[in-house]
Residue, then its C-alpha position, 0 to 999 in steps of 0.5 A: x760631855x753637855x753640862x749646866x753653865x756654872x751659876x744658871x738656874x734649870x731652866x731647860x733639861x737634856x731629853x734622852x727617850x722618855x728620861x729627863x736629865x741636867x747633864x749627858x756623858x757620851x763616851x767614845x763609841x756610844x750612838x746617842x740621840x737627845x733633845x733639848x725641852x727649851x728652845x735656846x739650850x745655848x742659855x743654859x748648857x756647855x758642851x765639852x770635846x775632850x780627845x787624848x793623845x799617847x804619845x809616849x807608848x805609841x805614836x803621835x797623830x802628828x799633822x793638822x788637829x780637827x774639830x771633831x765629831x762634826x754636826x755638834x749642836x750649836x752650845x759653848x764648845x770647848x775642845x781639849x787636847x790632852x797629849x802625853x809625851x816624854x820630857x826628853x822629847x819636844x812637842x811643837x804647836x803651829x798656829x796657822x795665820x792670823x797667829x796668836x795674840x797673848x792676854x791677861x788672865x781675865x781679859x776676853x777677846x773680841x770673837x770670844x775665840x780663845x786658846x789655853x795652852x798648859x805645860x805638863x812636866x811629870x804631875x805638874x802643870x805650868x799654864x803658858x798663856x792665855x790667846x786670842x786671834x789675830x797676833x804675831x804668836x805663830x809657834x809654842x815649843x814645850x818640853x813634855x805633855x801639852x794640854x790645849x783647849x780651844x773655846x768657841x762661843x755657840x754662834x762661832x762659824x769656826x771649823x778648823x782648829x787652827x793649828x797642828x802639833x809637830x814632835x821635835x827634839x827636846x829643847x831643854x827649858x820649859x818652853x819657847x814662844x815665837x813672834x812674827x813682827x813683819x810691820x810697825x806694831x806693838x806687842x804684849x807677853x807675860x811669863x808662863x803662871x802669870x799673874x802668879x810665879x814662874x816656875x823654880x829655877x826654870x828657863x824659858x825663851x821668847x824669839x822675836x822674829x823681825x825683818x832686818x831693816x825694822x828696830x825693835x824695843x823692850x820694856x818691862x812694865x810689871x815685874x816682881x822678884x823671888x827671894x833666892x837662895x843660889x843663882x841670881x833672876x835675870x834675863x839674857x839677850x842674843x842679838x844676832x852681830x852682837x860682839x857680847x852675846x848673850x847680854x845680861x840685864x837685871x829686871x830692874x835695868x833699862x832693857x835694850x832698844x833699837x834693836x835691828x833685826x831679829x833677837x831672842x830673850x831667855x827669863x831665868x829663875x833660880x833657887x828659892x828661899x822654901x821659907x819664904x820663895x816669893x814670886x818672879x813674874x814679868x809682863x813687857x812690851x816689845x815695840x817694833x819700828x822703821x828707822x826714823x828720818x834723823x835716827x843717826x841726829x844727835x842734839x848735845x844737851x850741854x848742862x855742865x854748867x848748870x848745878x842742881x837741875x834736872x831735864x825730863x824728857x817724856x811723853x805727853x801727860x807724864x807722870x799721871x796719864x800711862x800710854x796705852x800700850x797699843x798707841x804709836x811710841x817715841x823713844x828718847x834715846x842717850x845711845x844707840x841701845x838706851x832708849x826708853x819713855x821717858x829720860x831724865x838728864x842731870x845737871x854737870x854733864x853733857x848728853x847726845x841724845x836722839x829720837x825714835x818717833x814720827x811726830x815730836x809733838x807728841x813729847x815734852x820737856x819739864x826741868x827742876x832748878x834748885x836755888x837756895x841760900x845758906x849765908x846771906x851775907x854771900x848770897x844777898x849781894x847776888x842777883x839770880x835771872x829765871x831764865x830757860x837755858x838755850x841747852x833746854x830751847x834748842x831741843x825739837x821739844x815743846x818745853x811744858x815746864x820749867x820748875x825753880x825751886x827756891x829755898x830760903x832759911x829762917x830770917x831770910x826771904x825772896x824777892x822777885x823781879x821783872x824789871x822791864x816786862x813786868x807782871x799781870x796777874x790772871x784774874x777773871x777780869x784781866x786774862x794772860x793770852x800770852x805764851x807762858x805764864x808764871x804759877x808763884x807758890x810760897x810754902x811757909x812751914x805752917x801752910x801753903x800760899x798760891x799767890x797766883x798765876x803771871x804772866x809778862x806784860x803786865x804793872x807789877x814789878x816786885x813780889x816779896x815772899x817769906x820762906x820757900x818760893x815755888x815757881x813754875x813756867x808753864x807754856x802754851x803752844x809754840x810761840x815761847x821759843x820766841x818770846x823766851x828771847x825777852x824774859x828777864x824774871x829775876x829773884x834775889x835773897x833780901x833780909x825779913x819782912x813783916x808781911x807772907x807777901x808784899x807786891x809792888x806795883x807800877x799801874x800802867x797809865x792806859x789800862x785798869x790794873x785788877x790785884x786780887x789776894x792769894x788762894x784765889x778763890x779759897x781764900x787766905x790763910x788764916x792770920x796772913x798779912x798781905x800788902x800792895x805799895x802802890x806807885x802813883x806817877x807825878x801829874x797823875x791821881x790813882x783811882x782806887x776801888x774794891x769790886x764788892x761792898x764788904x768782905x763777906x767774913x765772919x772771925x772766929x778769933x781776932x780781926x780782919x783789916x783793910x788799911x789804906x795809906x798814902x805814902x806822904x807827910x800827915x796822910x790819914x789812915x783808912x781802916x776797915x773791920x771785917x763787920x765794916x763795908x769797905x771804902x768807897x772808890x776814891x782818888x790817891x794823889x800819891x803812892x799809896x799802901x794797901x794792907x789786908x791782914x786775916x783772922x780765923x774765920x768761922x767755917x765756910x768762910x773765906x776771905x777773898x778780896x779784889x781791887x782795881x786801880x786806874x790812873x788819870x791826868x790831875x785836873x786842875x780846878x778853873x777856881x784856882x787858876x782864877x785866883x792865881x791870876x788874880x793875886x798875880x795882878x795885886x801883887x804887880x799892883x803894889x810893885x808899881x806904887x812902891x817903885x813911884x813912892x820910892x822916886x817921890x821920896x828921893x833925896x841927896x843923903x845917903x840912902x837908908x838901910x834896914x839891917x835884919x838882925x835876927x837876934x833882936x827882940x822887936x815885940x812889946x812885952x805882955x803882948x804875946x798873940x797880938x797878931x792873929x798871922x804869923x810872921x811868915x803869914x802877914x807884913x809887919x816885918x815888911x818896910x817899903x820906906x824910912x822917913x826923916x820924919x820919924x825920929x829913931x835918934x835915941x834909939x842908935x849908937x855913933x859908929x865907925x863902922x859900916x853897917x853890915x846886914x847880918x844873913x839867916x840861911x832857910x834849911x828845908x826840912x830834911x827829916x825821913x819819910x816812912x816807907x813802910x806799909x800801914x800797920x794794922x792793931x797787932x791781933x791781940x791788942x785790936x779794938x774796933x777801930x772806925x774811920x775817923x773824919x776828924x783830922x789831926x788838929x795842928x798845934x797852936x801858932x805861937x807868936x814868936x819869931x826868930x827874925x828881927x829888924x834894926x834900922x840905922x840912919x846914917x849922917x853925913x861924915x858920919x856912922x852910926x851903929x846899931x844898938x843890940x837891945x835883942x831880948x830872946x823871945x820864942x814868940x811869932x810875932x813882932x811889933x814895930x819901933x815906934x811902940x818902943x819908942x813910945x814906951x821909952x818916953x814913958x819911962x823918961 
């Protein structure tokens, strides 16, 4: 029969004798002669050989099937076999090599040669499958009719049909495919209606035909279940020198792997639910391999001792890239007939695993550790190290990714440490070349924080983070397995903190450090506060310095600060409004604070920040080196006059002494603020001498007694210094604050003083005492004797 193409226009017709006509039936017997009005009739018309067998009341044409009648024109052939037969008989189709290769419904082969083969049990007709050339599908068996069609492009040089039908007993089930596999390869089958279902309570068996010293593997990849009423959908496995044939799985189970040698897989439906039946279809991989090298090699993975971790064992690209089916597989294998893709091992229990797989490169290790922290009492005493287990770096296996996962309650946060490698934060400026790095992620139940991408080597030494904490270390070739040796990342639970984040920070005198925000380039979340403290070495200045002029945002509701602070007595505090430019670069003489806190900002704007800090020696002005030498040589000076006035004034008496009383008020009254210096900024309080010729007499009482100086003691100040970050106005209460150049005024000098002088002379044979005229007085300045002794002889 020449038809029109489905879906073409008439654009060419079938001329027989003088008549005109779209399509032409030929009927076994007829002799008909026809053209074609077009000269590419291929375009537009399909021809259809179709040849019925009965093989029911009569026999069979048993024997290789012919493309007949020969000399067709050169149109879309298609060739159906239609052949009858009793279900108490089997019918056999042989394909001759290259075999068969099944395909999804849809998918076309490469030479556009394809078979259908339909099963015809009574009225009913069960579609097996769909073929191409070139397979392992040497043989189809069915119970009952067969319907088969061959599809030939126009152009196919193709003149044998390529197989040939056979009678063989009933086989008891709807049909048996079978699978030559001589050599490493890989291949695809779908139960018979796929996609649809497989027929009710019917049986069918796939037999796999494999050289003994091959190790076969199943795999379901897609499948579905009915809703069954009796009876149970599974499938069943006979394995030649298995002591438990068959072998029952359910669909869902991990089918049986390294297998050796041949086996046959039998898919069993059931009865179903009339009212709602629901579909069993399967579609699976069968995957066939020479034994490996170290097939008999078993690694132990030890994680008894680990609790809340789980090891995955996969292939590269897992979870979002799915392997083609066609590529070299790697199994990982718990025992000798569990194998699969990918194999996940828990924490409390011990593994011998081995590999199916040429190259091991080709697989990946991701762990998950959980650490979390119900009573901080118990768990802030305890300090966690972040460390790959050797159970995990022992594996022939590239570690992809090590995941912690740290989970802190309310009031309760996470501190992060690497106290002698440190940490680098990847920034543009300032790239990690190392072979791992840490990706550190805060999850608050508001938003979620990425405070950034480390990796070890680097000047920071802290990171404070409030709630849950997601850490991932991820790898970078094969140099980890060495330097694993030295990592010493640690974390412990420690009580709130103010900001989302806080770092600290330990420049390394050598190099620039570059901080930049969190939710790089994206910007912060809106309201978070995040701080960097600073530690600037002794004999050394911190250059600090923002690499743009502003912060390049506008509020929507409340304000965006930078503050600056230097960790010191009476440091002044620089802080910066979102409409401000930034500070200029400046130089730290101690550890200092830096402080970013966020508002809301307005739409498409965001508030990304960076900063570098750099370290140098302090430089010590020349100006002030010449005046220490100066005031070095006053003061050797006055030390040589005193020393010869001192021989000059020698005498045979008793030397004379200056008792320092400190409760003796030494000051004029109504004098306060006499003294522009205080007494601890000038000499008034200083004698170098005592002369005869003054004359104290009335101002000293006789004693017994020898004179004993009465001693002050200097505490220095002790108070504490604050170590907390700079506070910024609180969101709700902030005005525009500007920097300010005007110091704070230190309070007025007063001129009192705790430290007084009493004088006593001494005569021979004889002791005087020393009067107490002390009168309290807070002042800070003194006046000496004599103008006491003046005003005494005014009142005599």
């Amino acid at each position: 029969m020449i038809k029109l193409r489905p879906g073409v226009l008439v654009g060419c017709q079938i001329r027989v004798k003088n008549f005109f006509r779209s399509e032409l039936k030929i009927k076994p017997g007829d002799n008909v002669t026809f053209t074609f009005t077009c000269s590419t009739p291929e375009k537009y018309f399909i021809m259809e050989i179709q040849k019925n067998i009965d093989c029911v009341s009569g026999p069979c044409p048993f024997g290789d099937v012919h493309l007949y009648p020969p000399g067709l024109p050169r149109l879309n052939r298609t060739f159906i076999w239609d052949v009858k037969a009793s279900t108490k008989a089997g019918l056999e189709l042989k394909f001759s090599t290259p075999w068969l290769r099944q395909i999804e419904p849809g998918e076309t082969c490469p030479d556009f040669v394809s078979y259908n083969i339909n099963s015809c049990i009574d009225k009913a007709t069960v579609s097996i499958g769909t073929f191409c050339r070139n397979g392992s599908v040497s043989r189809v068996k069915l119970l009952g009719g067969v319907i088969m069609a061959l599809h030939l492009p126009w152009n196919s040089p193709l003149t044998a049909s390529g197989f040939n039908i056979a009678n063989r007993a009933s086989i008891k089930r709807l049909c048996i495919i079978e699978s030559i596999l001589k050599e490493e390869s890989s291949i695809t089958l779908m139960s018979p209606n796929y996609p649809l279902g497989f027929p009710e309570d019917e049986l069918m068996t796939w037999q796999f035909v494999i050289p003994s010293s091959m190790r076969a593997s199943v795999f379901f990849h897609n499948y579905s279940l009915s809703n069954c009423e009796r009876k149970e959908e599974r499938v069943e496995y006979y394995i030649p020198g298995s002591l438990s044939n068959p072998e029952v799985f359910k669909l869902s189970d991990s089918q049986p792997a390294n297998i050796p040698g041949s086996f046959n897989l039998s898919l069993q439906g059931c009865d179903q639910d009339a009212q709602n039946p629901g579909i069993l279809r399967l579609l699976f991989q069968v995957v066939v391999q020479h034994p490996q090298v170290d097939e008999n090699v078993t690694h132990l993975v030890d994680l008894s001792k680990e609790s809340n971790m789980t090891v995955t064992i996969h292939f590269e690209g897992w979870p979002s890239r799915i392997p083609v089916m066609s590529e070299p597989i790697c199994l990982i294998c718990k025992d000798p007939r569990t194998c699969d893709r990918v194999l996940t091992l828990v924490s409390g229990a011990v593994y011998k695993i081995s590999f199916l797989c040429k190259d091991l490169s080709r697989l990946r290790i991701t762990a998950e550790k959980g650490i979390s922290c119900v009573d901080l009492r118990w768990c802030q005493r305890k300090i966690y190290s972040l460390l790959v287990p050797k159970a995990i770096t022992q594996l022939p296996i590239q570690l992809h990714k090590f995941i912690w996962k740290l989970l802190a309650p309310d009031l309760i946060n996470i501190e992060i440490t690497s106290p002698s490698l440190k940490l680098q934060q990847h920034v543009p400026e300032q790239r990690c070349n190392t072979s791992y790095s840490y990706s550190i992620v805060g999850a608050t139940p508001e938003t979620e924080l990425n405070v950034g991408v480390f990796c070890p080597g680097g000047s920071v030494e802290k990171i404070q983070m409030r709630n849950n904490v997601t850490i991932s270390l991820k790898t970078f070739g094969k140099g980890f397995l060495n330097e694993s040796k030295h990592q010493d990342l640690k974390m412990s639970f420690v009580p709130h903190i103010k900001d989302e984040c806080s770092f600290t920070v330990s420049p390394d005198p050598k190099a620039k450090v570059y901080l930049q925000t969190p939710n790089w380039p994206y910007g912060l979340p809106p309201y978070v506060s995040i701080s960097w403290y600073v530690v600037v070495p002794n004999k050394q200045v911190a250059r600090l310095g923002f690499s743009k002029d502003r912060m390049g945002i506008a509020c929507e509701t409340g304000r965006a600060y930078v503050n600056i602070k230097e960790e010191t007595a009476g440091a002044e505090e620089t802080v910066r409004r979102e409409d401000e430019p930034l500070p200029e670069p400046r130089n730290m003489y101690h550890d200092f604070w830096v402080n970013v806190s966020n508002c809301k900002p307005v739409d498409k704007t965001q508030l990304t920040l960076q900063f570098r800090v750099t370290l140098a020696d302090k430089q010590i002005d020349l100006g002030v080196i010449l005046a220490v030498v100066a005031g070095a040589g006053v003061l050797a000076a006055i030390g040589l006059t005193v020393c010869c006035v001192k021989k000059k004034k020698k005498k045979s008496q008793n030397p004379m002494v200056g008792v320092y009383n400190a409760n003796v008020n030494t000051q004029v009254p109504g004098k306060q603020g006499l003294f522009t210096k205080g007494r601890k900024n000038n000499e008034s309080h200083v004698y170098a001498v005592i002369d005869d010729a003054m004359v104290y007499g009335h101002l000293l009482k006789e004693s017994n007694g020898s004179v004993s100086p009465e001693v002050d003691v200097y505490r220095p100040f002790d108070g504490p210094i604050g170590s907390l970050p700079p506070s910024p106005p609180p969101l709700s209460f902030r005005k525009d604050i500007k920097h300010s150049s005007n110091t704070e005024e230190p309070p007025p000098l007063t001129d009192t003083d705790h430290d007084a002088y009493t004088f006593a002379h001494q005569k021979s044979g004889q002791s005087e005492d020393i009067g107490d005229t002390s009168e309290k007085n807070n002042g800070d300045t003194s006046t000496s004797l004599l103008e006491n002794k003046e005003q005494d002889g005014l009142v005599e």
